[in-house]
LOFI-956831 format. One record per residue (C-alpha): residue number from 1; x, y, z. Coordinates in Angstrom, 2 decimals, padded with zeros to 5 digits. Each point is the difference from the previous one (the first is absolute). Layout:
REM residues N
> NUM | X | Y | Z .
...
REM end
This chain:
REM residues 102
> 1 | 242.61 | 163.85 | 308.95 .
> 2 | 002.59 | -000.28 | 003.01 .
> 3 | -002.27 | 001.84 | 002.14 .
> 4 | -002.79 | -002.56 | -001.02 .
> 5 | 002.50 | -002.97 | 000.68 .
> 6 | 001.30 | 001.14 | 002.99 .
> 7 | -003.94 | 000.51 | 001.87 .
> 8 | -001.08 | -003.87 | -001.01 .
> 9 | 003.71 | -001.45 | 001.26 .
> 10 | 001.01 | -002.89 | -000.83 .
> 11 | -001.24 | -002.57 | -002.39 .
> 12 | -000.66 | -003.78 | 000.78 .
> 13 | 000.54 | -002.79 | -001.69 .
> 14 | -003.18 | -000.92 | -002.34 .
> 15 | -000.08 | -003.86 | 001.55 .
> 16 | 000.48 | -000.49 | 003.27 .
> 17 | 002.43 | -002.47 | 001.80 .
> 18 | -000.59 | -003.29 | 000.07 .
> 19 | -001.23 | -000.93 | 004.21 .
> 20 | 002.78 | -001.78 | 001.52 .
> 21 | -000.91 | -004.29 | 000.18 .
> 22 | -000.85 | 000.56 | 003.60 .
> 23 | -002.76 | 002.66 | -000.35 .
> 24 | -001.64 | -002.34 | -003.13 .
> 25 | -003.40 | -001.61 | 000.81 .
> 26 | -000.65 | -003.57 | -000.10 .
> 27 | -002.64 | 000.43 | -002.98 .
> 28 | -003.22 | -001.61 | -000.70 .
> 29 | 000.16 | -003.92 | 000.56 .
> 30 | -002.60 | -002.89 | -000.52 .
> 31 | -000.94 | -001.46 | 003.45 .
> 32 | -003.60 | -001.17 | 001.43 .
> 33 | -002.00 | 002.28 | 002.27 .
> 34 | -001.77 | -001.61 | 002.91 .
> 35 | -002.00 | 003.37 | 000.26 .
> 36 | -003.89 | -000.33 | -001.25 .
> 37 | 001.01 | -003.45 | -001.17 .
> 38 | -002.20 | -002.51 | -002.80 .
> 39 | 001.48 | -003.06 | -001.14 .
> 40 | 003.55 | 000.19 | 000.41 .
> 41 | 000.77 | 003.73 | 000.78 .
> 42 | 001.42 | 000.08 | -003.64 .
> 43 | -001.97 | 002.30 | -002.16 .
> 44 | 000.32 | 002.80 | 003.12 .
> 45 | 004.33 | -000.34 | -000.39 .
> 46 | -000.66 | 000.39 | -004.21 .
> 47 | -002.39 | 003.13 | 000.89 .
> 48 | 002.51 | 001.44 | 002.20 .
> 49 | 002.86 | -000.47 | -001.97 .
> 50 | -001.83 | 001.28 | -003.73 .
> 51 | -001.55 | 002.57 | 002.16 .
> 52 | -003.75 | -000.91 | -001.68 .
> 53 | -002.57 | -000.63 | 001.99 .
> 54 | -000.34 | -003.63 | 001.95 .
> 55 | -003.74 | -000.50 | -001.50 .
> 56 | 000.70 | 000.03 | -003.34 .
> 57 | 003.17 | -002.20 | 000.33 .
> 58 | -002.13 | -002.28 | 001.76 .
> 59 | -002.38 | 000.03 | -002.78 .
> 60 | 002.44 | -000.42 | -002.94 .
> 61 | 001.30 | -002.53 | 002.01 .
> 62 | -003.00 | -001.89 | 000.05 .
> 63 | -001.15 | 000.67 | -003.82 .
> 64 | 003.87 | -001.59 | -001.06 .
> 65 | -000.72 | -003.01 | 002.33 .
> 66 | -002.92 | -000.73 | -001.50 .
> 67 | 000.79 | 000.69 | -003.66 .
> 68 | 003.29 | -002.20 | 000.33 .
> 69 | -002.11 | -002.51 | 001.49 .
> 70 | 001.68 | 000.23 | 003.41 .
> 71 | 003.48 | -000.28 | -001.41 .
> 72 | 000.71 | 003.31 | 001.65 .
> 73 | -000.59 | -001.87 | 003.00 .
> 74 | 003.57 | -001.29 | -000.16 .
> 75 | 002.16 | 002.92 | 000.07 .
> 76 | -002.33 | 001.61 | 002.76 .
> 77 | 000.67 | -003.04 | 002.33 .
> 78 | 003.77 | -000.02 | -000.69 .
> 79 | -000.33 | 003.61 | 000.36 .
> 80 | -000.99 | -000.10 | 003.48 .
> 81 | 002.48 | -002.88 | 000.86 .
> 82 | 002.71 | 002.27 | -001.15 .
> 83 | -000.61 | 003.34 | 001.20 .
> 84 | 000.26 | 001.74 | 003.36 .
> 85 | -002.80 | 001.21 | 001.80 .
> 86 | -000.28 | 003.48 | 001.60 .
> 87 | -002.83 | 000.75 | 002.56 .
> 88 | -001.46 | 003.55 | -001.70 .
> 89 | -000.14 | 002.02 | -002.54 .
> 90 | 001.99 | 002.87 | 002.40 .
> 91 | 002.25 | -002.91 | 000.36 .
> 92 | 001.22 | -000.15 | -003.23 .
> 93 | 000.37 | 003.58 | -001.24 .
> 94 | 001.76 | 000.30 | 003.49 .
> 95 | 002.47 | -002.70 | -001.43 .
> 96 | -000.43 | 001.50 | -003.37 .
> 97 | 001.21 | 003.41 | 001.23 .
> 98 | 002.99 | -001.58 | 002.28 .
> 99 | 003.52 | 000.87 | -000.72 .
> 100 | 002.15 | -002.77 | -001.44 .
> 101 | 002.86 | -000.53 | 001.36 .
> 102 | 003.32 | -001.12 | -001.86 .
REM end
């Protein structure tokens, strides 16, 4: 059993250390993409951020407006008063993937 112990060495810890606050990643955030833009660049930031794909946010999108008779129109226009926009979709999992910095 020594023998055994002694050829695989050392033994890590199961979970891993916790990454220091400077190596962390900024994370997935909602913004507006400018890239391949419709009305408002807003369904392509919900797409990127969900990770589905930007058609069929557009399309549920749509199907809510029009079942809530266009009340979803009001959060979608605050929605693009209050978010930032970012230019592309490389863009934004470049900002994504950033360090954050304390």
């Amino acid at each position: 059993m020594a023998a055994i112990l002694a050829e695989l060495g050392p033994v890590s810890p199961a979970r891993p250390s916790p990454p220091s606050p400077e190596g962390r990643s900024r994370g997935r955030f909602w913004c507006r993409i400018d890239e391949g833009k419709w009305f408002g660049r807003l369904c392509l930031g919900i797409a990127a951020y969900g990770g589905f794909r930007v058609d069929w946010v557009r399309t549920v999108v749509l199907l809510l407006t029009v079942l809530t008779g266009g009340l979803l129109a009001v959060p979608y226009l605050v929605l693009l008063l209050v978010l930032p926009a970012v230019p592309t979709v490389a863009d934004y999992e470049r900002q994504r993937d950033a360090p954050r910095y304390a």
